[in-house]
C-alpha positions as CSV (number, residue, x, y, z in Angstrom):
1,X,48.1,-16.5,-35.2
2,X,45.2,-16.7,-33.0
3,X,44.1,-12.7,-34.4
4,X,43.9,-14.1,-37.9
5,X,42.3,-17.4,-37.6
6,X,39.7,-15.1,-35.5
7,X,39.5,-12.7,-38.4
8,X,38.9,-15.9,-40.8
9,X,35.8,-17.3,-39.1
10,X,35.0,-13.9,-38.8
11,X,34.6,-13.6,-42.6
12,X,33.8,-16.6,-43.2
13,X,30.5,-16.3,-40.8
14,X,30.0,-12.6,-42.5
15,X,27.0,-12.3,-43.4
16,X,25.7,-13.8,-39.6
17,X,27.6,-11.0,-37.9
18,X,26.0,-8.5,-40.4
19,X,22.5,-9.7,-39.0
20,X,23.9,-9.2,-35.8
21,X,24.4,-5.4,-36.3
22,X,21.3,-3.6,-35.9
23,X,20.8,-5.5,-32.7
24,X,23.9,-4.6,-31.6
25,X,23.5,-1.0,-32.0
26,X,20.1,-1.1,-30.6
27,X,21.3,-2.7,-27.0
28,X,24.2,-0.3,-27.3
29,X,22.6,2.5,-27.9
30,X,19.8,2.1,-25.4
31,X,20.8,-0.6,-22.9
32,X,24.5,0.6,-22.6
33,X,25.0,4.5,-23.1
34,X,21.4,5.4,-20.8
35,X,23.4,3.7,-18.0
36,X,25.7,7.0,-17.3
37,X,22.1,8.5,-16.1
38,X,22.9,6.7,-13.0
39,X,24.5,9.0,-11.4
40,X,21.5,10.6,-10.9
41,X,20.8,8.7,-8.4
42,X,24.3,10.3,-6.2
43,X,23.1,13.8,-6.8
44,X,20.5,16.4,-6.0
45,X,19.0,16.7,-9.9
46,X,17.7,20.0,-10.6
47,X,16.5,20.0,-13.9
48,X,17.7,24.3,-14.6
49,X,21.9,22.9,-13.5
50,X,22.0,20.1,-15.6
51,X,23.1,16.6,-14.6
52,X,26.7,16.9,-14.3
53,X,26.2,20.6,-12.4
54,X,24.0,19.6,-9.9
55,X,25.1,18.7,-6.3
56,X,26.9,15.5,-5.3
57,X,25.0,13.9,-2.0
58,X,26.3,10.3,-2.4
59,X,24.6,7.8,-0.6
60,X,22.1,10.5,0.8
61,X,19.0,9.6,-1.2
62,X,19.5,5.5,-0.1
63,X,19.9,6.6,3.4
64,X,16.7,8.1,3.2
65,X,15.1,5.1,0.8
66,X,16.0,3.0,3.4
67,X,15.1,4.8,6.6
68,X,11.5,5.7,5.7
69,X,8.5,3.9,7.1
70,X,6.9,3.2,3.6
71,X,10.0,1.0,2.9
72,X,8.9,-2.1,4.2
73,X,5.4,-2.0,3.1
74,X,6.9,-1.5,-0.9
75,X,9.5,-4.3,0.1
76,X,6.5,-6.6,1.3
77,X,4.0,-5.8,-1.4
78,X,7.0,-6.3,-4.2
79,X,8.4,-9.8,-3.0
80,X,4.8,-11.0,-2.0
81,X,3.5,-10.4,-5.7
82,X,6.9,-11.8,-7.3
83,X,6.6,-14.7,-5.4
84,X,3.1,-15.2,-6.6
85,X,4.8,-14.6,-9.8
86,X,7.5,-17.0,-9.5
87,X,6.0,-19.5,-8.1
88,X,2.7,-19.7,-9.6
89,X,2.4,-18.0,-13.1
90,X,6.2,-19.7,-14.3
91,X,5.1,-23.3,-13.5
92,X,1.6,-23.0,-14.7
93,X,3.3,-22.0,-18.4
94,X,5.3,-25.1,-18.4
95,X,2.1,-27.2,-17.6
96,X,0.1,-25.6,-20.5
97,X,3.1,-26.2,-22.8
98,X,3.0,-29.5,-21.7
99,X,-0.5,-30.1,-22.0
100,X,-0.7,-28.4,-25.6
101,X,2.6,-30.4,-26.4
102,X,0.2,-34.0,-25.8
103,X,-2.2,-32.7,-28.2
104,X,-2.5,-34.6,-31.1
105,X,-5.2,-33.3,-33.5
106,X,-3.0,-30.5,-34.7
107,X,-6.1,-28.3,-36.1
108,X,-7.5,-28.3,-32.4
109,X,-3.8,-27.2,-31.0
110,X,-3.3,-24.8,-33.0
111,X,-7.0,-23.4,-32.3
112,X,-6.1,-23.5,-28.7
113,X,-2.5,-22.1,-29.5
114,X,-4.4,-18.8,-31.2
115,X,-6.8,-18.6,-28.5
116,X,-4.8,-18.6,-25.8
117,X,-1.7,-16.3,-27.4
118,X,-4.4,-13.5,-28.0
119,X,-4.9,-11.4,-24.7
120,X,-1.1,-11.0,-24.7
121,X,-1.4,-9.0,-27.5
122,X,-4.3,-7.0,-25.5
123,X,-3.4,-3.7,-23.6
124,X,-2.8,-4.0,-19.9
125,X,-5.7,-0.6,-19.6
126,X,-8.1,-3.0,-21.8
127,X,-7.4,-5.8,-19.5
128,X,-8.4,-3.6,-16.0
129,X,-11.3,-2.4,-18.3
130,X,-12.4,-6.2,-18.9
131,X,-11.7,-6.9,-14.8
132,X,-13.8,-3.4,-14.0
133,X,-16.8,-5.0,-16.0
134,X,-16.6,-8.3,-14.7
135,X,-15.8,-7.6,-11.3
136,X,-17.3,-4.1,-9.9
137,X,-20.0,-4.2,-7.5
138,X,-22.1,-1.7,-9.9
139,X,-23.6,-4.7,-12.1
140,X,-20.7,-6.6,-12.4
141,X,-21.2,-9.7,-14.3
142,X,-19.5,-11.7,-11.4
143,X,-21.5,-10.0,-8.5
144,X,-24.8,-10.7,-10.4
145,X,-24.3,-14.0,-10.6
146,X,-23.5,-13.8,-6.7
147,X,-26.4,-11.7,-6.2
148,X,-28.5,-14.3,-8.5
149,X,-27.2,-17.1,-6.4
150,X,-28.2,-15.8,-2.8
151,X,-24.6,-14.3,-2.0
152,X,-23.5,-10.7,-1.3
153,X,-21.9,-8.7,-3.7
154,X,-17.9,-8.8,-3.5
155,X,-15.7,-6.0,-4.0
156,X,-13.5,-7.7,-5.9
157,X,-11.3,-4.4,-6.7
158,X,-11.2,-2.8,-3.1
159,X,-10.7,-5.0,-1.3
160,X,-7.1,-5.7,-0.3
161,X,-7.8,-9.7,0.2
162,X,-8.2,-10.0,-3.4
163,X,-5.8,-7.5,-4.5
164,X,-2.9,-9.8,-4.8
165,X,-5.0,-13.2,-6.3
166,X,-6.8,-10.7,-9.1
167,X,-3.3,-9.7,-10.2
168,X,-1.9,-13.2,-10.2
169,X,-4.9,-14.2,-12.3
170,X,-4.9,-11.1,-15.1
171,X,-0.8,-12.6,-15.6
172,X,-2.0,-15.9,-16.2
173,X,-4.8,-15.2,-18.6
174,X,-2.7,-12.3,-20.4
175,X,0.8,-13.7,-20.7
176,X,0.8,-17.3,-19.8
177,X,-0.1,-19.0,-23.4
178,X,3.0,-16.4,-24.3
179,X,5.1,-18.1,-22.4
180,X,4.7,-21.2,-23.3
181,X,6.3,-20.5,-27.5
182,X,9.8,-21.0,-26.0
183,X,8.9,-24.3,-24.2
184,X,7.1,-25.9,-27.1
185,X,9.9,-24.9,-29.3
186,X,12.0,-26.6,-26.7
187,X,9.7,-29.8,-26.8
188,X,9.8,-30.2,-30.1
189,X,13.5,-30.7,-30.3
190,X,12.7,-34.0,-27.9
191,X,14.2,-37.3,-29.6
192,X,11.0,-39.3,-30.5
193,X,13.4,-42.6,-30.0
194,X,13.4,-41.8,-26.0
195,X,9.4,-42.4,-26.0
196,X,9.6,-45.3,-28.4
197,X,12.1,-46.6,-25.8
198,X,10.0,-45.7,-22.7
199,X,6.7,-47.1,-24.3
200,X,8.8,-50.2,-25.1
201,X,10.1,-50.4,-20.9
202,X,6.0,-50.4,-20.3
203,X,5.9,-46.0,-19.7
204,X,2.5,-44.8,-19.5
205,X,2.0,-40.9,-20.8
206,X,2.7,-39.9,-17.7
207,X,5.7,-41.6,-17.1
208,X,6.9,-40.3,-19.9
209,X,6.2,-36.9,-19.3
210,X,8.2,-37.3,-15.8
211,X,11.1,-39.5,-17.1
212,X,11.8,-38.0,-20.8
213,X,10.0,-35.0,-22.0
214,X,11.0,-33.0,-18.1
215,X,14.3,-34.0,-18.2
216,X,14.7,-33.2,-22.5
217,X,13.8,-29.4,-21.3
218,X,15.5,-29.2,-17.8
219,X,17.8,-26.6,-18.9
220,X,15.8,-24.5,-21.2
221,X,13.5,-24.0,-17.5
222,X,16.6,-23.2,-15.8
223,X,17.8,-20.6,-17.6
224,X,14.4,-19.1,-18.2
225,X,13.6,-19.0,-14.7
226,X,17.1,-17.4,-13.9
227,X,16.0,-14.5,-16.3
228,X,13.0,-14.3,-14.8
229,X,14.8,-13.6,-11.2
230,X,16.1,-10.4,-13.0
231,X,12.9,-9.0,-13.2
232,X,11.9,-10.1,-9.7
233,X,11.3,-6.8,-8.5
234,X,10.0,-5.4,-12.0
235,X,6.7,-6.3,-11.6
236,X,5.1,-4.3,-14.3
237,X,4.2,-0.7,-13.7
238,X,0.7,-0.7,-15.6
239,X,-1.0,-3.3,-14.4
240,X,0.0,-2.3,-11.1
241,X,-1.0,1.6,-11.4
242,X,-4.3,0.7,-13.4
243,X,-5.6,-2.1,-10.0
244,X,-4.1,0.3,-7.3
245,X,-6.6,2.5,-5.4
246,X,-6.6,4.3,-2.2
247,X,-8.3,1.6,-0.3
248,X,-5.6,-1.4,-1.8
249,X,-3.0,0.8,-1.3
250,X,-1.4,-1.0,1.8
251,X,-1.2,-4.4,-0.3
252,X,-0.8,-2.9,-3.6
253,X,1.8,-0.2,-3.5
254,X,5.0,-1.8,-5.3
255,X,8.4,0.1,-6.2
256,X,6.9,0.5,-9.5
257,X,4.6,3.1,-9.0
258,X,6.4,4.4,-5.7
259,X,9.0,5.9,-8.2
260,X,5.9,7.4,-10.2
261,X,4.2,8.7,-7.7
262,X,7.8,10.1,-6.1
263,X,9.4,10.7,-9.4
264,X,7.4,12.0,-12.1
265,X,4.1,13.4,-10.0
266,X,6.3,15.0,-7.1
267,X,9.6,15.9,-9.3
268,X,11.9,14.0,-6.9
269,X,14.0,12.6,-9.8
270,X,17.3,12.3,-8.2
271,X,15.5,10.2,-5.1
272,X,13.1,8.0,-7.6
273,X,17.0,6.6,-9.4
274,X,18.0,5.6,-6.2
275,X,14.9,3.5,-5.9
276,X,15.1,2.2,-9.3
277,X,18.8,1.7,-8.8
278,X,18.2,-0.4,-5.7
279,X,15.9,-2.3,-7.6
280,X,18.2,-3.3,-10.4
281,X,21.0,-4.1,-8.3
282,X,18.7,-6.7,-6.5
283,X,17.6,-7.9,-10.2
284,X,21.3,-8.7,-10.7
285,X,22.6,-10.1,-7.4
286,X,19.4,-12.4,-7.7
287,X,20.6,-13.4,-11.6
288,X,24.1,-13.8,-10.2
289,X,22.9,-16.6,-7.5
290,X,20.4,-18.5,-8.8
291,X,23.2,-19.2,-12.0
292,X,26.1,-19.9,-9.4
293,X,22.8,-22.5,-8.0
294,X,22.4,-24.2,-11.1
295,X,26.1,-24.5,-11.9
296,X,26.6,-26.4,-8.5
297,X,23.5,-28.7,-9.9
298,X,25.3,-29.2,-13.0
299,X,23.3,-27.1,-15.1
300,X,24.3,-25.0,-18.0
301,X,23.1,-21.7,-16.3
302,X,23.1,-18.5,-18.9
303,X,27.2,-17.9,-18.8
């Protein structure tokens, strides 16, 4: 019984699962089937033997992951710069959602909307090319206005103080008016009876923003910022690879381009899985908590 009324709604929502099809066999085909390549990771690859010839070592590549002294320093520099992720570039794209959402000339937000949506469409190389012109010491616009003010040239791309801040602040002015379409989609599903209601009670706007328009999107933060703890550790490999220089090595150097460097430049496939392995079963156990967090909170979570 249960089969055919399954099979009814089925057909009777046809045409949805139809649209649901080439999605489907994209996520199968390379989400799903790719993940056999992990055994990669358990083996000494040689490219000439073929994955499934080539020797079994098991845990040996972890071991050595683990064990060498460049760990830490790739642990550090990886958690460090998701932090400065998480903590910073998440909450300032619910602010600019909520400050575009209180705009009411709607030619003027949607001149800001465009404005600030564009440099996400820009190339992460044209972005270090903008931050090279802006910021080298060799007539940099920012160190002539330094020099032009009585200060000393900074080096703003060697120097590993301003490593971390300068790839913080390229997020922000690449990505975060991107991130704000899901939020504003979010806030416009907002009842417009709860701020007649809090206006009546004597709300200011910023009251309102607290008591009604925070709480009306709660969950939509909650789940995006459980998705974003998947990706803790995926920082980005080309914006990372395009700042990174021998001198902002020690603060730069993330997993990312480790298993480049390791991987692709030195051939060390089998090792360079391991690490990326490692990284994606952090990805998941961090997912995994943070939605066990917001189920305790009585939250929705993403399952």
């Amino acid at each position: 019984m249960q089969v055919q009324l399954a099979m009814r709604e089925m057909w009777k929502y046809r045409w949805l699962y139809l649209f649901m099809v080439p999605g489907v066999i994209y996520f199968f085909l390379f989400k799903y089937v790719p993940l056999w390549g992990v055994i990669m990771a358990f083996k000494n690859y040689q490219p000439f033997a073929g994955l499934m010839q080539s020797e079994w070592v098991g845990l040996a590549h972890f071991r050595r992951f683990f064990g060498m002294p460049e760990f830490w320093m790739l642990f550090r520099n990886t958690i460090v710069i998701g932090l400065y992720s998480l903590l910073i570039f998440f909450p300032i794209t619910i602010v600019l959602a909520l400050l575009l959402n209180e705009v009411r000339r709607e030619m003027f937000k949607r001149f800001v909307q465009t404005l600030v949506y564009i440099p996400h469409f820009l190339s992460w190389v044209v972005i270090a090319g903008i931050s090279y012109v802006l910021l080298t010491t060799e007539g940099g616009i920012i160190n002539q206005i330094l020099i032009a003010l009585g200060y000393k040239p900074a080096e703003f791309l060697t120097s590993e103080y301003w490593f971390r801040p300068l790839i913080v602040m390229q997020m922000i002015w690449k990505d975060a008016g991107w991130g704000t379409i899901i939020f504003l989609a979010a806030l416009a599903g907002v009842n417009l009876q709860l701020y007649e209601a809090a206006r009546m009670d004597g709300a200011n706007r910023f009251q309102q923003l607290w008591h009604v328009t925070l709480p009306a999107i709660r969950s939509v933060i909650v789940i995006l910022f459980i998705l974003r703890l998947g990706s803790f550790l995926d920082l980005g490999f080309e914006q990372i690879f395009l700042m990174v220089n021998s001198v902002n090595r020690e603060v730069g150097e993330v997993f990312d381009t480790y298993v480049y460097r390791v991987g692709l430049q030195q051939g060390q496939f089998s090792y360079s899985a391991a690490v990326g392995l490692f990284k994606s079963v952090v990805g998941l156990v961090l997912v995994l908590m943070a939605n066990k967090i917001a189920k305790w909170f009585g939250e929705e979570g993403i399952y």
